[in-house]
C-alpha positions as a Markdown table, in Angstrom:
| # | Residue | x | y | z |
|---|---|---|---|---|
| 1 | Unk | 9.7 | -17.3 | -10.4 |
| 2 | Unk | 12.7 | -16.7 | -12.2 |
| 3 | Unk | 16.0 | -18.3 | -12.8 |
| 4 | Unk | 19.3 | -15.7 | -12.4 |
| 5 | Unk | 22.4 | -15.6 | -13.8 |
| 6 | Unk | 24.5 | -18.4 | -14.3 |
| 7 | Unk | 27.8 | -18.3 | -13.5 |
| 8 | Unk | 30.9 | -21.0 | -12.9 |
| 9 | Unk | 33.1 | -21.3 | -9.8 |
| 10 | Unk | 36.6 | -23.2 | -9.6 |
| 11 | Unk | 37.1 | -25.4 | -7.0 |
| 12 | Unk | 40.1 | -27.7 | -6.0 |
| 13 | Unk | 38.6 | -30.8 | -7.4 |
| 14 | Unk | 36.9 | -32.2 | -10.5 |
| 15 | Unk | 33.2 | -31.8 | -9.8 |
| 16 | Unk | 32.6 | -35.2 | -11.6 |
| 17 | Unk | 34.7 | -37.8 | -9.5 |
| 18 | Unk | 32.0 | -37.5 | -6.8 |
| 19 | Unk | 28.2 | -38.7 | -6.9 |
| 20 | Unk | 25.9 | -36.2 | -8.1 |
| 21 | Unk | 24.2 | -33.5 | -5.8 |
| 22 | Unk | 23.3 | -30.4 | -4.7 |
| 23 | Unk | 26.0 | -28.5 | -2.8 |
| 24 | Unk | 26.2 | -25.4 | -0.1 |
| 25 | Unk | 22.9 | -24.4 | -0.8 |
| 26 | Unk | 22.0 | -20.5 | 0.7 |
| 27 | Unk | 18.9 | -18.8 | 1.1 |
| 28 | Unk | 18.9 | -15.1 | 1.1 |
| 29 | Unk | 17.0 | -11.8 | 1.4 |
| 30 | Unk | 17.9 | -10.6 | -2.1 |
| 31 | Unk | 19.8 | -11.5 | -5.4 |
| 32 | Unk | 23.0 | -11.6 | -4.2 |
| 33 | Unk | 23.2 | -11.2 | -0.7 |
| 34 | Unk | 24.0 | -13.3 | 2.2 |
| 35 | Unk | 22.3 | -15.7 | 4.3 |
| 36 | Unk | 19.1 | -14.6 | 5.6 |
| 37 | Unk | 19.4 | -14.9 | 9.6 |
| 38 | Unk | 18.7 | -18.1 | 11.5 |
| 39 | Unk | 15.0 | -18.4 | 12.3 |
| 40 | Unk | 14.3 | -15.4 | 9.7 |
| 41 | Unk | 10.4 | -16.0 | 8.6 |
| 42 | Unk | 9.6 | -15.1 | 4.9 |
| 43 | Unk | 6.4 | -13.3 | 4.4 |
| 44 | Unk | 4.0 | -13.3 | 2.1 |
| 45 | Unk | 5.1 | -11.5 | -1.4 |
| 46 | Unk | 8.3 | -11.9 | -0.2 |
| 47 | Unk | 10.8 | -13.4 | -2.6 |
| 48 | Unk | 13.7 | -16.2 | -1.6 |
| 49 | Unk | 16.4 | -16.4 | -3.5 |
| 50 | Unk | 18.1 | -19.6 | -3.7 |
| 51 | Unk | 21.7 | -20.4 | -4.6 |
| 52 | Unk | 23.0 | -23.8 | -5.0 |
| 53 | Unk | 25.8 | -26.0 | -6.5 |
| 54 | Unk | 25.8 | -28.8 | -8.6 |
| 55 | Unk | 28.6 | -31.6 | -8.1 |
| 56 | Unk | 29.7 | -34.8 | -9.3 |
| 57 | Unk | 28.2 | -34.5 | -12.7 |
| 58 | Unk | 30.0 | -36.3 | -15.4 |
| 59 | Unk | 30.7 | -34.2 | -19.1 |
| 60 | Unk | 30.7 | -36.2 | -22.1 |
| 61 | Unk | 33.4 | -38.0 | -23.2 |
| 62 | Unk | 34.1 | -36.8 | -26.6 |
| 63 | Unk | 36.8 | -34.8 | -28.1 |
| 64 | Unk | 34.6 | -31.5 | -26.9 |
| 65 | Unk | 33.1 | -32.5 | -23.5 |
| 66 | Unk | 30.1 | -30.7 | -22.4 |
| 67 | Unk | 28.0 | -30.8 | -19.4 |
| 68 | Unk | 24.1 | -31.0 | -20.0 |
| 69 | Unk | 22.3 | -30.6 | -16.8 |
| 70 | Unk | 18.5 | -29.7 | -15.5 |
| 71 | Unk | 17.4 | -28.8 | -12.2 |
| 72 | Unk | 13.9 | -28.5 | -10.9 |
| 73 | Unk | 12.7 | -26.2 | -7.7 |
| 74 | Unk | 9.2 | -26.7 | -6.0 |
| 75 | Unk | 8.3 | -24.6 | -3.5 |
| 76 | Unk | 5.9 | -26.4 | -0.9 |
| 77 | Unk | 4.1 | -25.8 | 2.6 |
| 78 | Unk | 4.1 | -27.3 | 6.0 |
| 79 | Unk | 1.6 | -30.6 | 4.0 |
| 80 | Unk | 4.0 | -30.2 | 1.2 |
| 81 | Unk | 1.3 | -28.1 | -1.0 |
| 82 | Unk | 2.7 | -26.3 | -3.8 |
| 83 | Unk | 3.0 | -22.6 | -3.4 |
| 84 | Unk | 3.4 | -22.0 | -6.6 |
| 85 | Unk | 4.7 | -24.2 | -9.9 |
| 86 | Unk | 8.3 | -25.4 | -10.4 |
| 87 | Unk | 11.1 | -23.4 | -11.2 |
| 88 | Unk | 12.7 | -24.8 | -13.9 |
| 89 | Unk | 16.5 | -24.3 | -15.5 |
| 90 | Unk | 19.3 | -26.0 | -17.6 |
| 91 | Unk | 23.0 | -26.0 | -17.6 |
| 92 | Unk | 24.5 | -26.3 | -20.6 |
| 93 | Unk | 28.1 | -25.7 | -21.2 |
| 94 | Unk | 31.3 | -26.8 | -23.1 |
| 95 | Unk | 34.1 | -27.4 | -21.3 |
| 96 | Unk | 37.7 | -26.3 | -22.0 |
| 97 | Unk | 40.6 | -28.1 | -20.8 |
| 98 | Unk | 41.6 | -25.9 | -18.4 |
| 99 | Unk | 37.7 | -26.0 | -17.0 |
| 100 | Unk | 37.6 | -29.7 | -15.7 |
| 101 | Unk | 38.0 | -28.4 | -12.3 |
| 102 | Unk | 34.8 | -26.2 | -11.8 |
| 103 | Unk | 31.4 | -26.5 | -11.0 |
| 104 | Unk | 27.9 | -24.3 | -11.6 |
| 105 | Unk | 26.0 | -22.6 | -8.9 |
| 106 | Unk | 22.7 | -22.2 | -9.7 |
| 107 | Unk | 20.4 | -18.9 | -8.8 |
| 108 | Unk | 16.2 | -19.0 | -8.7 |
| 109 | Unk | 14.0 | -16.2 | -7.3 |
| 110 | Unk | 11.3 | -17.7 | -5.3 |
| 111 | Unk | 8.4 | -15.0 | -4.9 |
| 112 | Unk | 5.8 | -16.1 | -2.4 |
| 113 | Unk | 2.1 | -15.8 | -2.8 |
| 114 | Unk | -0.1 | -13.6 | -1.0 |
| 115 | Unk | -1.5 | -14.3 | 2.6 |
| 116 | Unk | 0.7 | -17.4 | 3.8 |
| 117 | Unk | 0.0 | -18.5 | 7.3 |
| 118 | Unk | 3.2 | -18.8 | 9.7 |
| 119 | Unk | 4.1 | -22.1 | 9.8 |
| 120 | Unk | 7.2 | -24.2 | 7.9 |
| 121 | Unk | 7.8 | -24.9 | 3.8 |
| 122 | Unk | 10.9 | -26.1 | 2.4 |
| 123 | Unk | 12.4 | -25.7 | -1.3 |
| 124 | Unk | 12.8 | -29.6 | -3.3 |
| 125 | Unk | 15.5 | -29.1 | -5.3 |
| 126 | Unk | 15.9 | -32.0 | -7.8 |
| 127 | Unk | 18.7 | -31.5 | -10.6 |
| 128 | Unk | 19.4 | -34.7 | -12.9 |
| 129 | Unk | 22.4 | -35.2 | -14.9 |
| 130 | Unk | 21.3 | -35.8 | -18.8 |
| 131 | Unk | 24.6 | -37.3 | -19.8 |
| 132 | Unk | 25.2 | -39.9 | -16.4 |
| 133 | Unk | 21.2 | -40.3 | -16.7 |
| 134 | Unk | 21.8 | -40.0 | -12.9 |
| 135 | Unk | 19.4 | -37.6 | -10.4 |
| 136 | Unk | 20.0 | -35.8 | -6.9 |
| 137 | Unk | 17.7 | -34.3 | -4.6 |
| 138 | Unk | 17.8 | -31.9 | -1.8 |
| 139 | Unk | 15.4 | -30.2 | 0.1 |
| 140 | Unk | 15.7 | -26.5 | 2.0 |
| 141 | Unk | 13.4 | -25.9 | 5.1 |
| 142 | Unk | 12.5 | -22.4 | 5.5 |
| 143 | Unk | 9.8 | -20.4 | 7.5 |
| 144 | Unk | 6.8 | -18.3 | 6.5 |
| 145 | Unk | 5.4 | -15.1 | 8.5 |
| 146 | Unk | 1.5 | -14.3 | 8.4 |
| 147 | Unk | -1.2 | -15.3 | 10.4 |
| 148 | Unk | -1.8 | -17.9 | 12.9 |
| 149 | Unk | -5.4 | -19.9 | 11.1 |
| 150 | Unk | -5.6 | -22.1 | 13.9 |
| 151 | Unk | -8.9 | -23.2 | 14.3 |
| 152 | Unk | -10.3 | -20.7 | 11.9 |
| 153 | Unk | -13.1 | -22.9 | 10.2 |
| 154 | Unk | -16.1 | -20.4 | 9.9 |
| 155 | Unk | -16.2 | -17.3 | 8.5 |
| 156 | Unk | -14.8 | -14.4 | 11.1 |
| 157 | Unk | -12.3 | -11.2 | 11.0 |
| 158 | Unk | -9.1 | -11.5 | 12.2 |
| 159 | Unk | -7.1 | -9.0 | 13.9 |
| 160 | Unk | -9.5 | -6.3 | 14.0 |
| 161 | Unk | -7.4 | -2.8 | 14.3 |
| 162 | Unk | -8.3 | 0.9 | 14.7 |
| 163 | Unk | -5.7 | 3.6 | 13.4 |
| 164 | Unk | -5.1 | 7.0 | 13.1 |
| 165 | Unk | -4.6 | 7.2 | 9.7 |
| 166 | Unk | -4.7 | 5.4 | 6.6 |
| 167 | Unk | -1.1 | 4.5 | 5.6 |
| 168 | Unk | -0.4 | 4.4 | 9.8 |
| 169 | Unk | 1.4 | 0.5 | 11.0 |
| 170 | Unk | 0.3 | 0.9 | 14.7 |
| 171 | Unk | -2.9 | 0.1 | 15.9 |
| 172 | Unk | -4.2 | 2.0 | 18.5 |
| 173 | Unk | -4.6 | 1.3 | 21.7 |
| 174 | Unk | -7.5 | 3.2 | 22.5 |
| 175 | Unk | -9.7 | 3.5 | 19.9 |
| 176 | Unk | -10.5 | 7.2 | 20.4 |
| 177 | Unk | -11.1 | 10.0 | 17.9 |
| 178 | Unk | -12.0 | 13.8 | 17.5 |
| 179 | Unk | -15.2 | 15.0 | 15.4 |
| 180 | Unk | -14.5 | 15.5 | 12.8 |
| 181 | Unk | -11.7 | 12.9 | 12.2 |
| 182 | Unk | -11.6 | 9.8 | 10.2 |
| 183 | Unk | -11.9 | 6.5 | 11.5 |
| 184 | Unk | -9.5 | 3.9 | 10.0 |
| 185 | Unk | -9.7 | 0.4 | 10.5 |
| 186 | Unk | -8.2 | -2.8 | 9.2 |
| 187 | Unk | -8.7 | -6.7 | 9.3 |
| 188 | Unk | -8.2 | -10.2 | 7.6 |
| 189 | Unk | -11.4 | -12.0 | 6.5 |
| 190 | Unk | -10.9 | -15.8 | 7.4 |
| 191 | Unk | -13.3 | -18.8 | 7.2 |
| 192 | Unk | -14.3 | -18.8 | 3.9 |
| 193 | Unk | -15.0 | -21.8 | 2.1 |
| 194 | Unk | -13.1 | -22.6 | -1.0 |
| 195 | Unk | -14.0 | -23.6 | -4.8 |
| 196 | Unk | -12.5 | -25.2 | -7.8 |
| 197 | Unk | -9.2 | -24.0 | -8.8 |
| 198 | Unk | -9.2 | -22.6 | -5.2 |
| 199 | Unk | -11.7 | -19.7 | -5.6 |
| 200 | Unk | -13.1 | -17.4 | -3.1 |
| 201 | Unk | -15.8 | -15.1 | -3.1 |
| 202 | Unk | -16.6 | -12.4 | -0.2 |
| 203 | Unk | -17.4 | -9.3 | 1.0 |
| 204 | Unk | -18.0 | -6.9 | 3.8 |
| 205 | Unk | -20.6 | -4.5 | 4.4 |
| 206 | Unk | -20.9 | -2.6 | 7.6 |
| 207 | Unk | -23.5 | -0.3 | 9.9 |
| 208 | Unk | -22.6 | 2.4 | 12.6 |
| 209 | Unk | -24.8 | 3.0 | 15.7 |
| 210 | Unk | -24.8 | 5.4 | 18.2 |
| 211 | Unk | -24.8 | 4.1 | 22.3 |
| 212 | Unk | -28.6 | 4.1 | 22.0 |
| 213 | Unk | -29.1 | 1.9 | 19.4 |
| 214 | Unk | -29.2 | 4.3 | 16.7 |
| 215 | Unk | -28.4 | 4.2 | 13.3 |
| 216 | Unk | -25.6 | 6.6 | 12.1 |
| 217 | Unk | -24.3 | 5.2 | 8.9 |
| 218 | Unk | -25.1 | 2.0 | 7.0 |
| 219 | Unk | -23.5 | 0.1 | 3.7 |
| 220 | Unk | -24.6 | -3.1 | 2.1 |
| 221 | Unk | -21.2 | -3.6 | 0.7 |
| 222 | Unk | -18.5 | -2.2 | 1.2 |
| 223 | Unk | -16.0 | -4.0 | -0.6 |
| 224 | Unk | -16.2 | -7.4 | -2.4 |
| 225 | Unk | -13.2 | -9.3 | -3.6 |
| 226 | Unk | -13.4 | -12.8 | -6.0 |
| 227 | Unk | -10.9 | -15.0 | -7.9 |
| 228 | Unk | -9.1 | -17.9 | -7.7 |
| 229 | Unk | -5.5 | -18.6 | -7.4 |
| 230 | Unk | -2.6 | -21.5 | -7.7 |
| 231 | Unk | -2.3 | -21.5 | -4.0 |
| 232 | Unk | -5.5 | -21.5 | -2.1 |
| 233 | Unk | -5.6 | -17.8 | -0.5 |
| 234 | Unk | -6.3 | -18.4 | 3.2 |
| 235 | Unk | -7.3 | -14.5 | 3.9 |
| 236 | Unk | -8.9 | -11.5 | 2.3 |
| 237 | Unk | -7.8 | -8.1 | 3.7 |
| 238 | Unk | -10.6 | -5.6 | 4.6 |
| 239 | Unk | -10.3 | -2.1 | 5.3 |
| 240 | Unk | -12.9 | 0.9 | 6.1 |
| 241 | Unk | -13.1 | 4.3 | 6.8 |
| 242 | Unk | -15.5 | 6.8 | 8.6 |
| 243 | Unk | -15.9 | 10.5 | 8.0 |
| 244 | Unk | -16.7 | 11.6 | 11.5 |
| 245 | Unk | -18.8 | 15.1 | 11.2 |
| 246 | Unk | -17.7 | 18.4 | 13.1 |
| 247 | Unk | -21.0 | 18.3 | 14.8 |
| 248 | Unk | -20.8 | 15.1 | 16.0 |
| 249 | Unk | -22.0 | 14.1 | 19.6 |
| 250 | Unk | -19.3 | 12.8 | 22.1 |
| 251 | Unk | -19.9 | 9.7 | 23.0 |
| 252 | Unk | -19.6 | 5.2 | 22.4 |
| 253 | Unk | -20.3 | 4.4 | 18.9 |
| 254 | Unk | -20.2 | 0.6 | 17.5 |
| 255 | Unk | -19.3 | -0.5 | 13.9 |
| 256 | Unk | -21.3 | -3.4 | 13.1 |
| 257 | Unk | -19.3 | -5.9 | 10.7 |
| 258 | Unk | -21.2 | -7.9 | 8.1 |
| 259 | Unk | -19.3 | -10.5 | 6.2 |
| 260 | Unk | -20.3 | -12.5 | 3.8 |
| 261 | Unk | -19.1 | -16.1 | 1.8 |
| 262 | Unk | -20.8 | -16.3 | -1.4 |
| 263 | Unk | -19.1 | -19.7 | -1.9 |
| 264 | Unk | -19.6 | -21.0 | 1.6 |
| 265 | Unk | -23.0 | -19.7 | 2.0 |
| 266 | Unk | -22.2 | -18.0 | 5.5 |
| 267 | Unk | -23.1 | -14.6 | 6.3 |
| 268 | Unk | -21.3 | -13.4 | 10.0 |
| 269 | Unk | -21.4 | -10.3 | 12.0 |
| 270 | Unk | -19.0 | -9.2 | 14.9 |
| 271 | Unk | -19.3 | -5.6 | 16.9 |
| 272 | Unk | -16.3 | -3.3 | 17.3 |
| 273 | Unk | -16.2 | 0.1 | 19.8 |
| 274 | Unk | -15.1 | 3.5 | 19.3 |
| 275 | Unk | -15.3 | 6.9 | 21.1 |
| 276 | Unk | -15.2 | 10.1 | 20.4 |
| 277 | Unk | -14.1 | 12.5 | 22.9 |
């Protein structure tokens, strides 16, 4: 997270004859733009970029009057857990006479973590006035896009999805190939349990049979991913691919799905269906 530029707007009143707050706050797309839709859903990796005002602070009353000001911007879910730590900023200016009539707006990029689940957040904005020793608070709803974990408490893939190609967006229909193509698929791996500091550790490993019961094509592991994060990281993202041969036989073929939670202890396997025609 990152505070922008700073920058002063006049306005037709002194900013300090009123109580101190956060003013006409605006959420937007990127630095600089304008209000992101009603209803728009922020997804994960996304940034938000925040815009606000500060009002009724009161300068110092010297010969030189300046305005000393700190602001504060948590980012938290739906149960008000942090997505990621505070954005933090000052405002400190001098003021010329002609300047009494002005007030700050304040700009912080927001960049969310990987694999949020839809659902609600809001941005706490708390700004406190170092010269009136005074504090305000505001608070921003916003929405997050990603996947629905409803009732997703034991290790499983979510959103299983065959494709034509590796960089392709739509999933098949029909999950049909030639031989001599390559089978693409993609998933989320949910379920798994969590450790200290919000680690994870899993992996997927997968076998192919033919309609008989055959084995084609077998690996242990076939990707493992482990770490830990500020936010706890809901879901993994899995992907494979299959060389089909020239020669292959026409026919139903199954992928057999192993995943595994190191942490959790749980081991799962699910069965997905392909042709080839």
């Amino acid at each position: 997270m990152r505070a922008g530029a700073l920058f002063l707007l006049a306005l037709g009143a002194p900013a300090y004859s009123q109580s101190l707050s956060v003013a006409a706050p605006l959420l937007a797309q990127f630095d600089g733009g304008p209000a992101a839709p009603a209803g728009y859903a922020f997804g994960s990796g996304e940034s938000i970029f925040l815009s606000f005002d500060v009002t009724g602070f009161k300068p110092s009353a010297d010969d030189d009057p300046k305005v000393d000001l700190a602001w504060q911007c948590t980012a938290v879910d739906g149960a008000g857990l942090a997505l990621l730590a505070p954005a933090r900023g000052t405002v400190k200016v001098e003021l010329a006479p002609e300047d009494k009539n002005w007030r700050p707006r304040v700009r912080v990029e927001i960049a969310l973590p990987q694999a949020l689940a839809s659902g609600q957040g809001e941005l706490r904005v708390e700004v406190t006035d170092n010269i009136a020793m005074k504090s305000a608070s505001h608070r921003v709803p916003f929405r997050t896009r990603g996947l629905n974990l409803t009732g997703i408490d034991t290790l499983q893939p979510v959103r299983f999805r065959f494709f034509r190609a590796e960089d392709a967006t739509e999933a098949l229909t029909v999950a049909a190939y030639r031989p001599g193509d390559t089978v693409w698929a993609k998933f989320e791996l949910a379920g798994y349990k969590l450790g200290p500091n919000h680690s994870f550790s899993a992996s997927y490993g997968l076998e192919v049979f033919r309609a008989n019961g055959e084995s084609l094509f077998k690996q242990e592991e076939a990707a493992r991913e482990a770490g830990d994060s500020f936010y706890p990281r809901r879901y993994l993202f899995g992907s494979l691919s299959l060389n089909l041969t020239r020669d292959l036989a026409l026919g139903e073929y199954t992928i057999v799905l192993h995943l595994y939670d190191q942490l959790g202890m749980q081991h799962s396997e699910t069965r997905h269906g392909f042709r080839v025609e």
